[in-house]
BADO-730928 format. One record per residue (C-alpha): x, y, z; residue number from 1. Coordinates in Angstrom, 1 decimal. Last residue first. Example, Ala and Ser with C-alpha at 12.3 -4.5 7.8 and 13.67 -1.06 7.14 Angstrom:
REC        u        v        w     i
REC     13.7     -1.1      7.1     2
REC     12.3     -4.5      7.8     1
//
This chain:
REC        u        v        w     i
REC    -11.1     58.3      6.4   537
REC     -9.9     61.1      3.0   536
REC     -9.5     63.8      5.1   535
REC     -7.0     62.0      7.0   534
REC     -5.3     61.0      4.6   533
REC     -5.3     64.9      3.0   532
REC     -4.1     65.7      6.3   531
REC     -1.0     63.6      6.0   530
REC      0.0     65.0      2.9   529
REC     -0.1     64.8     -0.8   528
REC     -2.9     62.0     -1.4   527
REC     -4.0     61.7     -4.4   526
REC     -7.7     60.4     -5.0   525
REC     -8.8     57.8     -6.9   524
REC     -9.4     55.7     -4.1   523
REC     -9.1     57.2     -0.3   522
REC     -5.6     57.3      0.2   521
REC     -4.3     55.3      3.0   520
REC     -2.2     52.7      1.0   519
REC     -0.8     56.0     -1.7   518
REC      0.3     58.3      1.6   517
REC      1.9     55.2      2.9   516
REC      4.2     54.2     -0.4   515
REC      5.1     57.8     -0.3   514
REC      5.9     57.7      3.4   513
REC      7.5     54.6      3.5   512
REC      9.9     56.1      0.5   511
REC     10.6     59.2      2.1   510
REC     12.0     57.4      5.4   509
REC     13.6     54.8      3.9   508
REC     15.9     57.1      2.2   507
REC     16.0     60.2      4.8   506
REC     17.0     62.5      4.5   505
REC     18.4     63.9      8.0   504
REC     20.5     61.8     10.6   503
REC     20.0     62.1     14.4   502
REC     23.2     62.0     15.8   501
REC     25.9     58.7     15.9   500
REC     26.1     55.5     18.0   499
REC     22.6     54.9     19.3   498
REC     19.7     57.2     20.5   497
REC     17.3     59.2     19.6   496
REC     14.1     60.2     17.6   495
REC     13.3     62.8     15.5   494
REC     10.1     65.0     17.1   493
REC      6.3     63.6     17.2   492
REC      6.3     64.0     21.1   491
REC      3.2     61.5     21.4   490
REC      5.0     58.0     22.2   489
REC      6.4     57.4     18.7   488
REC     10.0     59.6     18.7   487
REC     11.0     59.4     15.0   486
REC     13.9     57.5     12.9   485
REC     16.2     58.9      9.7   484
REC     14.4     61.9      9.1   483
REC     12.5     64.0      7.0   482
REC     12.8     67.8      6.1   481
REC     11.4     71.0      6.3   480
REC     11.8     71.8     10.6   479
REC      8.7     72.7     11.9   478
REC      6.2     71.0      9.4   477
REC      8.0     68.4      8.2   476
REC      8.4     67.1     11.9   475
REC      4.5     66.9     12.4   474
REC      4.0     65.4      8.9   473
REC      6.0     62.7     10.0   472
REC      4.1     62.1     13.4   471
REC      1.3     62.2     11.2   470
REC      2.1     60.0      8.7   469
REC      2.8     57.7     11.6   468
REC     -0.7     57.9     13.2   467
REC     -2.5     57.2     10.0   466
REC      0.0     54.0      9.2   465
REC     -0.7     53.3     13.0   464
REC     -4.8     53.6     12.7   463
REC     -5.3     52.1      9.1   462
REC     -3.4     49.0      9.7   461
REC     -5.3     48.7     13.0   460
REC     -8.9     49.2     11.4   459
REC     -7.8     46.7      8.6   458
REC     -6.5     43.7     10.3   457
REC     -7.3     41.3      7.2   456
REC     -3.9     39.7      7.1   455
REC     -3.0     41.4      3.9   454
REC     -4.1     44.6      6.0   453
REC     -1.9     43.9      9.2   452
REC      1.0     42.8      7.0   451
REC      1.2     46.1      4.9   450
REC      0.7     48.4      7.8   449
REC      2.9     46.4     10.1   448
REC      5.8     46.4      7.4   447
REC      5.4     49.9      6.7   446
REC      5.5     50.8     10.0   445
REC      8.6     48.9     10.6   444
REC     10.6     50.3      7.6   443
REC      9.4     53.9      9.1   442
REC     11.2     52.9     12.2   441
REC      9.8     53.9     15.6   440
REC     11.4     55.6     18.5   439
REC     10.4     55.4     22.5   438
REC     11.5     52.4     22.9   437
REC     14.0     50.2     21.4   436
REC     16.4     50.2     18.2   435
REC     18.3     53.6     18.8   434
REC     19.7     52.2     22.0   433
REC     19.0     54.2     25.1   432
REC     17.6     51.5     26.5   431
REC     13.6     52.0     27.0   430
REC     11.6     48.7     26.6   429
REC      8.7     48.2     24.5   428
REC      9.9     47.5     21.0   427
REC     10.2     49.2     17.8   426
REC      6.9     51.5     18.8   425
REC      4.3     51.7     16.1   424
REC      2.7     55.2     15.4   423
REC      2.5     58.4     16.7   422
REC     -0.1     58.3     19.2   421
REC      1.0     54.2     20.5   420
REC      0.7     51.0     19.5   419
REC      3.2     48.8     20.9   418
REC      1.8     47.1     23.7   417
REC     -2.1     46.4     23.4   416
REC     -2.5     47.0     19.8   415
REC      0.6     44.9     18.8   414
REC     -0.5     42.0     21.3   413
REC     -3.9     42.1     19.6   412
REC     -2.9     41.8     16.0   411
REC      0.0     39.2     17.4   410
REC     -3.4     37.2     18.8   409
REC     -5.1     37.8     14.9   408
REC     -1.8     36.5     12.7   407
REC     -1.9     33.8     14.8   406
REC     -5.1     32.7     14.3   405
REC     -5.0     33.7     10.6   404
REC     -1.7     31.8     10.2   403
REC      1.4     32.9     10.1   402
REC      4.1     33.0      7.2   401
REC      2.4     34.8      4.5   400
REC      5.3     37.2      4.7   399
REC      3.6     40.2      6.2   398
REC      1.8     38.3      8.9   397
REC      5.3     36.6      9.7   396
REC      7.2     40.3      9.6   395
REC      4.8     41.4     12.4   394
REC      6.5     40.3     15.3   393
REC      9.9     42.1     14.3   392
REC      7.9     45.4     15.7   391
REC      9.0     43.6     19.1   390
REC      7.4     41.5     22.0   389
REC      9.1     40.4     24.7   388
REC      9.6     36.3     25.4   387
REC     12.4     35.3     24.1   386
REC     11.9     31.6     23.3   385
REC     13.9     29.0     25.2   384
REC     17.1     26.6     23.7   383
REC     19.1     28.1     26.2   382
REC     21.9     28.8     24.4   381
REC     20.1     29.3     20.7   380
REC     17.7     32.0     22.4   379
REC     15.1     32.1     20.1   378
REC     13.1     35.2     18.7   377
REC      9.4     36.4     19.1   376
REC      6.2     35.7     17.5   375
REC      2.8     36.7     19.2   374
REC      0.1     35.2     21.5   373
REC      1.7     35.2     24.8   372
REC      1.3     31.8     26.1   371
REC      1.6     30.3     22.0   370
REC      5.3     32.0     22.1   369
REC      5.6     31.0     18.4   368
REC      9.0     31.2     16.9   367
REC      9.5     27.4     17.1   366
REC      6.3     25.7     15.8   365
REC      5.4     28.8     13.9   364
REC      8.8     29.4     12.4   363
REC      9.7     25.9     12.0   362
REC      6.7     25.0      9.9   361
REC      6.9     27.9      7.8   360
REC     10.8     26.8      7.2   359
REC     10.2     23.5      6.2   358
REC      6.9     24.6      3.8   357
REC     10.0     26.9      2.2   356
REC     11.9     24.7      1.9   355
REC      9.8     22.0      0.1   354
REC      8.7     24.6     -2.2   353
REC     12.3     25.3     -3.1   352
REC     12.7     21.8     -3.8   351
REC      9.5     21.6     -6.2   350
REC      9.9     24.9     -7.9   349
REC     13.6     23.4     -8.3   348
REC     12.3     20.2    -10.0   347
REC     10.2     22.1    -12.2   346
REC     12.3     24.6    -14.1   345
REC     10.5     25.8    -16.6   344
REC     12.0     29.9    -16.0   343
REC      8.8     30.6    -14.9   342
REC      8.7     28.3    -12.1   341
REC     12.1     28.7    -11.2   340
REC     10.9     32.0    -10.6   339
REC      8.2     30.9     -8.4   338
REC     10.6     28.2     -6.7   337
REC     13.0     31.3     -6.1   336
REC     10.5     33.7     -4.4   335
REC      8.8     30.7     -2.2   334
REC     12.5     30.1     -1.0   333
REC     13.0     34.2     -0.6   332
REC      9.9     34.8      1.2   331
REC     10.8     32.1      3.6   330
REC     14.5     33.7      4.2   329
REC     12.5     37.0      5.0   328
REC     10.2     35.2      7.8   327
REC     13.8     33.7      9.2   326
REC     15.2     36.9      9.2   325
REC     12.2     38.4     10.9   324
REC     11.3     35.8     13.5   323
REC     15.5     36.0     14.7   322
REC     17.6     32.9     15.7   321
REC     19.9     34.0     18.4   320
REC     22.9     33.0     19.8   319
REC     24.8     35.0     16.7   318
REC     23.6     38.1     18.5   317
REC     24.8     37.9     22.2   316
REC     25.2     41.6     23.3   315
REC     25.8     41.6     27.1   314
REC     28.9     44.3     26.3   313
REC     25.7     46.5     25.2   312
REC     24.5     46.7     29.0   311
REC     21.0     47.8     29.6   310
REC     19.2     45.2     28.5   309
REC     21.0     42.1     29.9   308
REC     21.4     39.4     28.1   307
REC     21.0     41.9     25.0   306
REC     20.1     40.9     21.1   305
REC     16.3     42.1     21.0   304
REC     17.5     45.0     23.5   303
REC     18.0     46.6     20.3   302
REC     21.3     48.0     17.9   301
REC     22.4     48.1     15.4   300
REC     19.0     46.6     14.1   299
REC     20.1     46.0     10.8   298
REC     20.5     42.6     11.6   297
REC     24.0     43.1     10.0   296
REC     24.9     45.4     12.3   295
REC     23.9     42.8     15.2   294
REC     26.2     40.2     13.9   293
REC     29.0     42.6     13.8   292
REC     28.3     43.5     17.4   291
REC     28.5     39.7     17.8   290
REC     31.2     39.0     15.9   289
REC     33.1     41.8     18.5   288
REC     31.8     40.3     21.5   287
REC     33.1     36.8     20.5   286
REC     36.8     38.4     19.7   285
REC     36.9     40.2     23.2   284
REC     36.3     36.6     24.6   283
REC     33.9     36.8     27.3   282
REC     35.0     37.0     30.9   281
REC     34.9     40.5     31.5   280
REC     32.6     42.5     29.4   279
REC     32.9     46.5     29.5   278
REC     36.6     45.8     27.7   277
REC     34.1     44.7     24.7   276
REC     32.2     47.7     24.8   275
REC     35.2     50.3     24.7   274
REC     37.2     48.5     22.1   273
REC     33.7     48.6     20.0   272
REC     33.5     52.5     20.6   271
REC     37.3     52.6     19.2   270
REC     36.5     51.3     16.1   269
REC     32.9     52.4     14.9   268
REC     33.7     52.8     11.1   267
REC     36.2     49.6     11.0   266
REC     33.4     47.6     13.0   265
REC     36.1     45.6     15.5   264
REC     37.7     42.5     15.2   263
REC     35.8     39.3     14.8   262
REC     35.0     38.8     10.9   261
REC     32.8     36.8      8.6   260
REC     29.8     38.6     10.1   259
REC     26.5     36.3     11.2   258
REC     23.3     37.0     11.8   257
REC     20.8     33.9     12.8   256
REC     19.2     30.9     10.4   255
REC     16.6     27.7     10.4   254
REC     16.8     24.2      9.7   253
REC     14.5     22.1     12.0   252
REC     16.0     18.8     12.8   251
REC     14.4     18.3     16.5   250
REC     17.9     19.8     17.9   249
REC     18.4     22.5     15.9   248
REC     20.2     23.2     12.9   247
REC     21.5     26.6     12.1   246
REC     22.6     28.2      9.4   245
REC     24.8     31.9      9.3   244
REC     28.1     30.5      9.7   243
REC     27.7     26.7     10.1   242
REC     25.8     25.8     13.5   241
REC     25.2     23.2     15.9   240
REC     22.6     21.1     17.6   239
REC     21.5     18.7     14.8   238
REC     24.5     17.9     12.7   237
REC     25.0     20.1      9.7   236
REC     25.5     18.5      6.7   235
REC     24.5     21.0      4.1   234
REC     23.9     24.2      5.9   233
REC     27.3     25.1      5.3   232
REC     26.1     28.0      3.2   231
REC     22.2     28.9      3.7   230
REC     22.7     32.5      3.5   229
REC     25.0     32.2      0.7   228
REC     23.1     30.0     -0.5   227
REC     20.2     31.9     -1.0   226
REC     21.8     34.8     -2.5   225
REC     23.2     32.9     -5.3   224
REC     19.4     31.2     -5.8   223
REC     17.9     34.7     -6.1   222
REC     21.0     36.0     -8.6   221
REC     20.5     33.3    -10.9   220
REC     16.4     33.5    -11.0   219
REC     17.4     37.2    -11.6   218
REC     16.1     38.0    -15.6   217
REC     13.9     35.1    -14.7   216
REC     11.6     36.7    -12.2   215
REC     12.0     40.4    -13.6   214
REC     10.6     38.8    -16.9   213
REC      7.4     37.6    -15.0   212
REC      5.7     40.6    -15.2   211
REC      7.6     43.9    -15.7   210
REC      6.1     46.5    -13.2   209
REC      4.5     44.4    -10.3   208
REC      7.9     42.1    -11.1   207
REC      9.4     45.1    -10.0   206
REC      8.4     44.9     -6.5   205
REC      8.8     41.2     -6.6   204
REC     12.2     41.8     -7.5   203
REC     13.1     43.9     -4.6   202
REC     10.9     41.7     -2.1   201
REC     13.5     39.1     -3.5   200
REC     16.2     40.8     -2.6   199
REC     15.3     41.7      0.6   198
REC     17.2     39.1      2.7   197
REC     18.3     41.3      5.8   196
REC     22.0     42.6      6.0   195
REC     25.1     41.6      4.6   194
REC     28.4     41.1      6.2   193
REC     32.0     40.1      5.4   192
REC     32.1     42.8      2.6   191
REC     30.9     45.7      4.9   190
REC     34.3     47.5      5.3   189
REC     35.4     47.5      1.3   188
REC     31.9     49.6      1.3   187
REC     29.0     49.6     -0.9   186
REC     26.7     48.7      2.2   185
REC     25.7     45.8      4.4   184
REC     27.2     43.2      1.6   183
REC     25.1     41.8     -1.5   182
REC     26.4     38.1     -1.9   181
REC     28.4     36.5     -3.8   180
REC     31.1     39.2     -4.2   179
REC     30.4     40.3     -7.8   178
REC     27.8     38.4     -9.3   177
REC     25.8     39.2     -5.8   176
REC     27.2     42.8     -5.9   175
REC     25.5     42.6     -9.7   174
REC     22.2     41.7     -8.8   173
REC     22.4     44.5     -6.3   172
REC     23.2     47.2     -8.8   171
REC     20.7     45.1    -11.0   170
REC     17.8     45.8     -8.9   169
REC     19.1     50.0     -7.7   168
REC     18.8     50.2    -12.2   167
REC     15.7     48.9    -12.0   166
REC     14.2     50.9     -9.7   165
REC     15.8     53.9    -11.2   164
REC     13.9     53.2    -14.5   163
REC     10.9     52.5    -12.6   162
REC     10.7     56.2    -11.2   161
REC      6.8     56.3    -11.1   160
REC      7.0     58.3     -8.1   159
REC      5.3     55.8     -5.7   158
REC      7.8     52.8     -7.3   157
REC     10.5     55.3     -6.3   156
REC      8.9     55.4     -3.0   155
REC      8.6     51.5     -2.9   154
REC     12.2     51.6     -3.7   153
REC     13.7     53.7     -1.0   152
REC     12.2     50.7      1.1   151
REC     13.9     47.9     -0.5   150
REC     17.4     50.5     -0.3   149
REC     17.2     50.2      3.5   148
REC     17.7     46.4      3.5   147
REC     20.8     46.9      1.5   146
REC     22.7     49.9      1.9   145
REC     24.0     52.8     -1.1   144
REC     26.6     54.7     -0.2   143
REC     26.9     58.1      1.7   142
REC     25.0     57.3      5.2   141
REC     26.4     60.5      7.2   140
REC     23.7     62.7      5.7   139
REC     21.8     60.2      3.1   138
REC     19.8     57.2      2.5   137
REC     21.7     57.0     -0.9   136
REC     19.7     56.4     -4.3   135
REC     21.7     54.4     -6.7   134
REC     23.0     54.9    -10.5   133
REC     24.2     52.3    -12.4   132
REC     27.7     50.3    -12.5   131
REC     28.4     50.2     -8.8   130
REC     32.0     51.0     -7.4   129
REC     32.8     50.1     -3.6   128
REC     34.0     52.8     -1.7   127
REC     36.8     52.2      0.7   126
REC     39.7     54.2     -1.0   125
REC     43.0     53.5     -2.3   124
REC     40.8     52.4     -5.4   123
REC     39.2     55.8     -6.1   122
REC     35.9     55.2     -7.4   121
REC     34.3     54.4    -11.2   120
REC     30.6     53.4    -11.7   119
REC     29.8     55.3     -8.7   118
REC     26.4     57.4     -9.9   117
REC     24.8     58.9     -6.5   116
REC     20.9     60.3     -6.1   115
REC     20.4     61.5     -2.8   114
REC     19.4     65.1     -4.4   113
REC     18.0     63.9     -7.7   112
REC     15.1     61.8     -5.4   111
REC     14.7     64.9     -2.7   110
REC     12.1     66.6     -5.0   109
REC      9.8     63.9     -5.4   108
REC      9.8     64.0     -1.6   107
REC      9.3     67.7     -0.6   106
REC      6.6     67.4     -3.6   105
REC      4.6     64.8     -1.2   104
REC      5.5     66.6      1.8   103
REC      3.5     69.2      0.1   102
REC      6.4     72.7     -0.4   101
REC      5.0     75.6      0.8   100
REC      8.5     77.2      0.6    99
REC     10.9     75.8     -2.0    98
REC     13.1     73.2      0.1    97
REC     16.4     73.6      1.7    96
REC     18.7     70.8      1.4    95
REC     21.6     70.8      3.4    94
REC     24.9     69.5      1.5    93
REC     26.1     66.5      3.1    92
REC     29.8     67.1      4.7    91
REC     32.9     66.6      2.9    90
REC     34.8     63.0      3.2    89
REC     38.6     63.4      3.7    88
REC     40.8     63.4      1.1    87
REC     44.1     62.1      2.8    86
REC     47.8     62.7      3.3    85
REC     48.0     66.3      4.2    84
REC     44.9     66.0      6.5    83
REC     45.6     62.8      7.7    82
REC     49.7     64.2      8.7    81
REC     48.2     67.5     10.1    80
REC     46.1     65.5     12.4    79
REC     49.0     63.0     13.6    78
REC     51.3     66.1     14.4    77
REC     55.2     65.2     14.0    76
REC     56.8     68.4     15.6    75
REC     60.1     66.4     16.5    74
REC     60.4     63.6     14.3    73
REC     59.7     59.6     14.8    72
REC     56.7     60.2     13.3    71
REC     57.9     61.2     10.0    70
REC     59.4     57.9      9.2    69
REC     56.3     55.7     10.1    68
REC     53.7     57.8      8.8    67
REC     55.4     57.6      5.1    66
REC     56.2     54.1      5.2    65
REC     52.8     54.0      5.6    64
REC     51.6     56.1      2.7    63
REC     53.5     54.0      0.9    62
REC     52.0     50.9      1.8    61
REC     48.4     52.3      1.6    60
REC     49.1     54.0     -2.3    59
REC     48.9     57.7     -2.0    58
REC     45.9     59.9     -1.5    57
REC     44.5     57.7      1.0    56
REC     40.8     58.2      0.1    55
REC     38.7     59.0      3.6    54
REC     35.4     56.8      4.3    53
REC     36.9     54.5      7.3    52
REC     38.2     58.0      8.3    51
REC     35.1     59.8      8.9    50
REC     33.2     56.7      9.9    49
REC     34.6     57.1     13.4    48
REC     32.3     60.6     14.1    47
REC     33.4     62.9     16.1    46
REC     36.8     63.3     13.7    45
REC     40.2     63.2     14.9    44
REC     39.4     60.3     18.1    43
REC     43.0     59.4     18.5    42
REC     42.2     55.9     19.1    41
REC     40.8     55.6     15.6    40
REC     43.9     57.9     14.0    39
REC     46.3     55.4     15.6    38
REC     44.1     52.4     14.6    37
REC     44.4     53.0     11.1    36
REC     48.1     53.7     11.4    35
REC     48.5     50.2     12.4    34
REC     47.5     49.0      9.9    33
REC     46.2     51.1      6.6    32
REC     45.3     48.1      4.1    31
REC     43.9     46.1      7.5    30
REC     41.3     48.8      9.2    29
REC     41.5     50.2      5.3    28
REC     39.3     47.4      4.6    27
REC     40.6     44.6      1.9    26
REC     39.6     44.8     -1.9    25
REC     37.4     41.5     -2.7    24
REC     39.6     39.5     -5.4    23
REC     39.5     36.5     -3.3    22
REC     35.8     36.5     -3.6    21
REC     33.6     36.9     -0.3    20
REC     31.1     34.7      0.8    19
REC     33.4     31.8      0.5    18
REC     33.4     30.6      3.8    17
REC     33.8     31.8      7.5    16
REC     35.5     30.1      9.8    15
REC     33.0     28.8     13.1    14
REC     33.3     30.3     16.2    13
REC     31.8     28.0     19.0    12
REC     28.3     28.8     19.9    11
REC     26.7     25.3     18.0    10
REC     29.3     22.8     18.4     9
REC     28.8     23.1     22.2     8
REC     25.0     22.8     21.8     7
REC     24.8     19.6     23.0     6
REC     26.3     20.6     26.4     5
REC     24.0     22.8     27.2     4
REC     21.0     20.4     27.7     3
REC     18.3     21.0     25.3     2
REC     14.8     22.3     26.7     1
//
């Protein structure tokens, strides 16, 4: 174990650099101060992503001048002012289906419906433009976001939508071009974070379509989006850290979450306020990085980044090197060195090879508990593995990262612990955060389904994909529509938890589904529900 003090240059704050451009538009959390925090504290709307969404209807610093005069007078009413001065997000239409619609049909016919085209916006407002159409994941969720979108994909893919699949590929090759990097979402808010690597499981997806094309056409944007997530890597002294790379103390090179900024989430405001005033003795600033941190893990939020699991003011993301990112960063250096490989370029195939083989190494050297038999996380501070075991687990065997061995023992630890009658749990403790026990992720399942089978784990893959369908199937039935996460244990209902209700859709949702109902088909067959899977065992 490394002594503390060596990792002093580590878990101090470092500046962010150059992941944004200087012509990035600013968040209304800084065009709209202080008013921004007035309406925040004021708690106006239930949900805090109201306002970060709302279109000033006058320029910020008149608007302002505005708020500042007419407060002062007698009657002033903050609401009245936001609704006079403002055009406030309208609710998500619902969707009702035709009766006796297949899940499958349910599906297809929910593409059109989350379909957005933003090629111009309101430039007062927080929406980021995109020059092609997207697919949104829906109810509260009204832009496009990154990790979620790879998933969406393998739906489209299922529908034979390529023309959409391409166009979602260069809306993120261009937010690369862009900003130099593809944020969290299409938002002015999530500039200064992005979420997991998927780009290049994006382009592999299309590559299935186009060949080797889809591997030069974005050779630029694949090496853009690697160093941004490698940026200040160059350099680095063993025990310390540079934004979003980190070098350990044997030499290994390896990465955490990271978010440029250390105020609070502009769409969750106040609640962040309220969780960093729950931990006395940490900076409010280092809290507030790290809640950031955790959004752009995309698991916002998990015991995975808690000192203590029940308190959220414990989180302590950015001291963490994750098995998932780090598996996703792998696919991405083996992604770039095969399109450098088609493009002729030799000595980069070589180099990103070499990275690649580095990383693998690291991972199963580092992110190997070899006591438990499965991959976990690191705690940067202590310089110790974490040892509980989470969906994240899988992502090695679904990467090519692990070896059979391995790949077998975290088979075994997955069946034994996180298995359960509708599908694979996200982890095994119960917090009341949306990323723990008892709900499971459609992302996840498809990740364990896929990974399990290219690892040879058939009978497993088969069992939870089986199980999941189900559990979706179940909530179809009753209430016509899919959702953002489901209950896992046996209840088959939506599941629970975190900042904001149960959303409806869902993005990832349909698309795991599709892409599930095709796996578990018996051959030549279509599969339109979850019985017909089952029919076809």
């Amino acid at each position: 174990m490394r002594s503390r003090n060596c990792l002093i240059g580590l878990l101090l704050p470092m500046l962010w650099m150059g992941a944004a451009t200087a012509a990035d538009p600013l968040p209304p959390d800084q065009t709209l101060q202080p008013l921004f925090q007035q309406v925040q504290g004021a708690h106006l709307f239930p949900d805090q992503k109201t306002f970060a969404d709302a279109v000033p209807r006058r320029a910020p610093s008149v608007l302002l001048e505005a708020w500042r005069r007419e407060q002062s007078q007698p009657g002033f009413s903050l609401e009245t002012f936001v609704a006079d001065t403002f055009i406030l997000p309208g609710e998500a239409p619902t969707y009702v289906p035709p009766e006796g619609q297949t899940l499958r049909a349910h599906i297809e016919g929910l593409w059109p419906v989350l379909t957005r085209q933003t090629s111009e916006v309101d430039p007062q407002g927080s929406l980021l433009p995109l020059p092609k159409p997207y697919v949104v994941p829906g109810g509260r969720f009204r832009e496009v976001y990154y990790w979620d979108s790879y998933f969406t994909l393998l739906g489209l893919a299922s529908s034979n939508q390529w023309q959409q699949v391409r166009d979602m590929v260069d809306n993120f090759a261009y937010q690369i071009d862009t900003h130099g990097h593809i944020p969290n979402g299409n938002r002015s808010y999530y500039l200064s974070r992005s979420q997991p690597p998927f780009f290049s499981l994006m382009v592999d997806l299309l590559a299935t379509h186009e060949g080797d094309d889809a591997y030069r056409r974005y050779l630029p944007q694949l090496r853009a989006e690697h160093a941004f997530w490698m940026q200040g890597a160059d350099g680095l002294a063993p025990g310390t850290a540079q934004a979003r790379a980190v070098k350990l103390a044997d030499g290994s090179l390896l990465n955490r979450y990271w978010d440029a900024r250390a105020v609070p989430r502009t769409e969750s405001w106040t609640d962040d306020l309220a969780t960093a005033a729950q931990a006395p003795g940490r900076a409010p600033s280092q809290v507030y990085r790290d809640l950031r941190a955790g959004a752009e893990s995309g698991w916002d939020f998990s015991s995975r980044w808690l000192a203590d699991a029940g308190a959220l003011a414990s989180i302590h993301t950015t001291e963490i090197i994750p098995v998932d990112l780090n598996s996703l960063l792998f696919h991405l250096e083996k992604t770039v060195a095969r399109a450098s490989g088609a493009a002729g370029d030799s000595a980069a195939r070589r180099d990103f090879n070499r990275q690649a083989e580095a990383r693998q190494r690291a991972i199963n050297a580092l992110l190997w508990d070899e006591q438990q038999g499965w991959y976990v996380d690191r705690d940067i501070r202590s310089g110790s593995t974490r040892p509980g075991l989470t969906a994240a687990a899988l992502f090695p065997l679904w990467l090519d990262v692990a070896t059979r061995r391995q790949s077998r023992r975290t088979a075994d630890g997955v069946e034994a612990h996180l298995l359960r009658q509708g599908g694979l749990l996200t982890t095994t403790v119960t917090t009341g955060q949306q990323w723990d026990a008892p709900n499971g992720w459609a992302p996840l399942q498809w990740v364990a389904v896929d990974g399990l089978q290219r690892q040879g784990q058939d009978r497993l893959a088969r069992q939870l994909g089986t199980r999941f369908l189900h559990t979706v199937q179940a909530v179809y039935d009753r209430q016509q529509k899919l959702v953002e996460k489901y209950v896992v244990d046996g209840s088959a209902e939506g599941g629970g938890g975190g900042e904001y209700p149960l959303q409806d859709g869902f993005g990832w949702s349909n698309g795991v589904t599709l892409a599930l109902l095709d796996r578990l088909c018996a051959p030549k067959r279509r599969c339109d529900s979850a019985a017909d899977v089952a029919e076809a065992e």
